[in-house]
C-alpha positions in Angstrom: -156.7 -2.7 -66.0 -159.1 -5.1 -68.2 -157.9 -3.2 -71.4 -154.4 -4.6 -70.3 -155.5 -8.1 -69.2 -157.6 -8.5 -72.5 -155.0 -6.8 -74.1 -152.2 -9.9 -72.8 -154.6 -12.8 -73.4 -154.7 -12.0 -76.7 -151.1 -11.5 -77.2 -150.6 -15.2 -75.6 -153.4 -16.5 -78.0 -151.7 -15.0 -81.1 -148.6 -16.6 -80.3 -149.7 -19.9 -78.9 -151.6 -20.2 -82.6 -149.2 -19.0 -84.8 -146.8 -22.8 -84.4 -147.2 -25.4 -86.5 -147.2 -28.8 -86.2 -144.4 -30.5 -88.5 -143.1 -33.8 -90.0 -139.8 -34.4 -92.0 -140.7 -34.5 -95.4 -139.1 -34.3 -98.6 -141.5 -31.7 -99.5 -144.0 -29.6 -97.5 -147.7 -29.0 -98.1 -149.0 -25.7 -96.7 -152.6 -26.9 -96.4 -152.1 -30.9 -96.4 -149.2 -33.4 -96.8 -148.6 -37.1 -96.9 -145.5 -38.6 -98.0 -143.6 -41.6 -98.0 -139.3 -42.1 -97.9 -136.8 -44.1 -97.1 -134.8 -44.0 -93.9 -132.1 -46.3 -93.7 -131.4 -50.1 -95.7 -129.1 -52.6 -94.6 -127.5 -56.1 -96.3 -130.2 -58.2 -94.4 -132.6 -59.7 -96.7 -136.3 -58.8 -96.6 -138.2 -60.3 -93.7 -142.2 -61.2 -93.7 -142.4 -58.9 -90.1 -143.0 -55.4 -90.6 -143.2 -53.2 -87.2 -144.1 -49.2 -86.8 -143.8 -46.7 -84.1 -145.3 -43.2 -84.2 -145.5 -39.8 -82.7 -147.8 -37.1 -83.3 -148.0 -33.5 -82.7 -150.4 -30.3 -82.2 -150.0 -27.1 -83.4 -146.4 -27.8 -82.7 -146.9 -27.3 -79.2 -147.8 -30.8 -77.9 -145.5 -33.7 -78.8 -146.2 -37.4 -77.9 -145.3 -40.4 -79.2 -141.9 -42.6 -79.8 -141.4 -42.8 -83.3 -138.4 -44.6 -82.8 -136.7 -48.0 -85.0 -136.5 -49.5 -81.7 -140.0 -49.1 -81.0 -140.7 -50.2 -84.3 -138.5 -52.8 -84.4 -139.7 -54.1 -80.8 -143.8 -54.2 -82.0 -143.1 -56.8 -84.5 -140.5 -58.4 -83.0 -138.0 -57.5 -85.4 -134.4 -59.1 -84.5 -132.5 -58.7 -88.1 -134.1 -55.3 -89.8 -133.4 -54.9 -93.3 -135.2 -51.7 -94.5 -136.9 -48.6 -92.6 -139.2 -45.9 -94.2 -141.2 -43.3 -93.1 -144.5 -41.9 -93.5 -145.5 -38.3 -92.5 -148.6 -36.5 -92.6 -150.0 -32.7 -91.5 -152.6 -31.1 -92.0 -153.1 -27.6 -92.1 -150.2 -26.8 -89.6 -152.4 -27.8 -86.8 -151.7 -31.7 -86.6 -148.8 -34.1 -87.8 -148.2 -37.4 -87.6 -145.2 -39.4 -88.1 -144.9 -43.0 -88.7 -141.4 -45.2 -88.9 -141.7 -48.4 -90.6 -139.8 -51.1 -89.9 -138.9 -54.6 -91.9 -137.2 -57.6 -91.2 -137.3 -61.0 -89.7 
């Protein structure tokens, strides 16, 4: 019976540690990534406010965070946005991080 039990716990553990923690990216790093992109543009002109949201993940099995525009948008204060990007890092599978950036006035 502790042959099994031991034998289930580890099972578990395998496959609790074989997810990964992700980001979009144009490209992947298997040990580490960071990248930048764009996201969306509009007509408005450039504004001096820039706002970010974020959300972050572990081992791909805990996901927090609002990585929204309107989040973004909302910490600066952003009424007319004229560019969004992204950044996006991970590390190792094990934790990633996602950033949207937000400009306008």
């Amino acid at each position: 019976m502790k042959k099994l039990i031991f034998t289930a716990i580890c099972g578990v553990s395998t496959l609790m540690l074989t997810s990964c923690a992700m980001t979009s990216s144009p490209v992947t790093g298997f040990v580490y990534q960071s990248t930048k992109g764009p996201i969306t543009a509009t007509s408005n002109n450039l504004g001096s406010k820039v706002g970010t949201s974020e959300a972050k993940s572990i081992l791909g099995i805990v996901g927090t965070g609002d990585a929204s525009i309107e989040a973004a948008a909302k910490s600066a204060g952003i009424k007319k946005i004229s560019h969004v990007d992204y950044e996006g890092s991970n590390i190792l599978g094990i934790y990633a991080r996602h950033t949207t950036i937000v400009y306008g006035e």
